[in-house]
Every structure is written in C-alpha cells, then in structure tokens.
Residue, then its C-alpha position, 0 to 999 in steps of 0.5 A: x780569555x783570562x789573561x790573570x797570572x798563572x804558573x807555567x814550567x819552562x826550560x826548567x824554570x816556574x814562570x809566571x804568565x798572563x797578566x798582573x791581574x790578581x798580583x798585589x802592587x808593592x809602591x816604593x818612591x823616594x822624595x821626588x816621587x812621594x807624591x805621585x806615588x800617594x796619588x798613585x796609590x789611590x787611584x790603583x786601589x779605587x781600581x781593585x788593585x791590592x797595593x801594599x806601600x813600602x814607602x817613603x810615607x813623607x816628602x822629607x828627603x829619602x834615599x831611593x835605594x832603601x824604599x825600593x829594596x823594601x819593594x823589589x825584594x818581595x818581587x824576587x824569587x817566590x813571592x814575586x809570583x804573586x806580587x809586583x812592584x812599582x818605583x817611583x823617583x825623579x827619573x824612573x832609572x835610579x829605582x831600575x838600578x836598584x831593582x836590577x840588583x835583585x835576583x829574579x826582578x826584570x825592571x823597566x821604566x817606559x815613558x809610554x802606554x806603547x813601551x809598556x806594553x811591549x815591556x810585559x808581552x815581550x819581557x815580563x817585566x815584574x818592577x815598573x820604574x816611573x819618573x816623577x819628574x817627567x810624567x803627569x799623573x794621568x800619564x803615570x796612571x795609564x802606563x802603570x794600568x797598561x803594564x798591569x793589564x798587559x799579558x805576558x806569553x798569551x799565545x803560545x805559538x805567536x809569543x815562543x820567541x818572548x819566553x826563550x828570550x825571557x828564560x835566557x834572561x832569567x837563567x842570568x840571575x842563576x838557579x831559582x830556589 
C-alpha cells in the first residue's frame, strides 16, 4: 500500500493522510539545537527527503521562536499539505509552543520511536519538536524517520476513531481558507 500523503474531504475539512512521504521538511532549531539540527539536515537529505532550512545558520545565540515561526507557518493552512516541519532546542517544548500558536499546525516533541509513531497514526502531527539536549543523534534520527514514515489514517475502518478526533481538534484552529 502506498502510505504517501494524499488529500481526503472530512467533516468538511481537507485533510492530509497517509505519510510525509513526498512532503518537503522544513528544519528550524535555535542555538542549542544548531548543530543537531546540520547533522540532521544531512543525513535526511542523503535519505531522499527535500529538506528546506530555515535556520539559525550558526550556533551564535538565536531565539527559538523567530527560527521556528519561519518553519510552522509554511506547515499551517495550504502549504502545509505539502510540507512539514521539524524544530529543534534544548528541549523540543520551547518550538511545540510556538508552533502550537499557528493556526493548522499539531506539534508533538516524542522522546521515542514508539511515541512517534503513535503521534502521526493517531494524531497527524505535521511539526516534530526535538531536544537537542537529551537525545543523541542517531536517536533524533530514528525518531524523525519513524514520524516521517509513519501513516496517518491507513485503514479506514480501524483509524475512524483517530480522524474524529483529529477533526475535533482541528475545528479548534477554526475554518480553513
């Protein structure tokens, strides 16, 4: 089955589902998460993933919420059919806080493959937060590919319950343009 996104119409909402396979990756990450965050950068695009930096491009002191503004809001409303985004500082909260803050973007910051899996099958999360500060890289890595990979909505009849919840959420960020 392919599990790459495509567009389904629920409860009168467009809603991605399937995987990010095929989406382009936006990387944001303040200077605790910078260099994660290059490392990151690498190893995704070595994958085949189209990986679209939007900052900080140095490990001098930047403030996560400007970096990762630049980032959520090309997952928002539109664009964020075809794109996602991954935050990185010293916790992986600070970015989900921000992100939170724009309408149509349903952050999670998962310290394990299992979590992030469960984030996208049962959430359809569209911005992963990392910490820098607590996870090694190749733990970053296998978390990232895992939401990546992961489908949202993939049976129809086992998943109803997951794109109920995802619309009552949704609904929360109020009508889509």
């Amino acid at each position: 089955m392919d599990t790459g996104s495509r567009i389904i119409t629920a409860g009168g909402r467009r809603v991605a589902i399937g995987s990010h396979a095929g989406k382009t990756v936006y990387l944001a990450a303040d200077h605790r998460g910078f260099a994660l965050k290059q490392w990151l950068r690498g190893r995704l695009r070595r994958l085949g993933w189209k990986v679209v930096d939007t900052g900080a491009h140095s490990p001098a002191r930047t403030d996560y919420p400007l970096v990762t503004l630049r980032a959520a809001r090309r997952v928002g409303p539109g664009e964020g059919r075809r794109a996602v985004a991954i935050g990185l500082c010293g916790s992986g909260i600070g970015v989900c806080i921000v992100a939170a803050k724009v309408p149509g973007v349903h952050p999670t910051s998962p310290l394990s493959v299992a979590a992030a899996r469960e984030t996208r099958s049962h959430n359809n999360t569209n911005f992963l937060g990392l910490s820098a500060d607590t996870l090694s890289r190749q733990k970053a890595l296998a978390i990232a590919l895992a939401w990546l990979r992961e489908p949202f909505y993939g049976d129809p009849i086992r998943d109803a319950p997951y794109l109920r919840r995802f619309l009552q959420t949704a609904r929360l960020d109020g009508p889509r343009k």
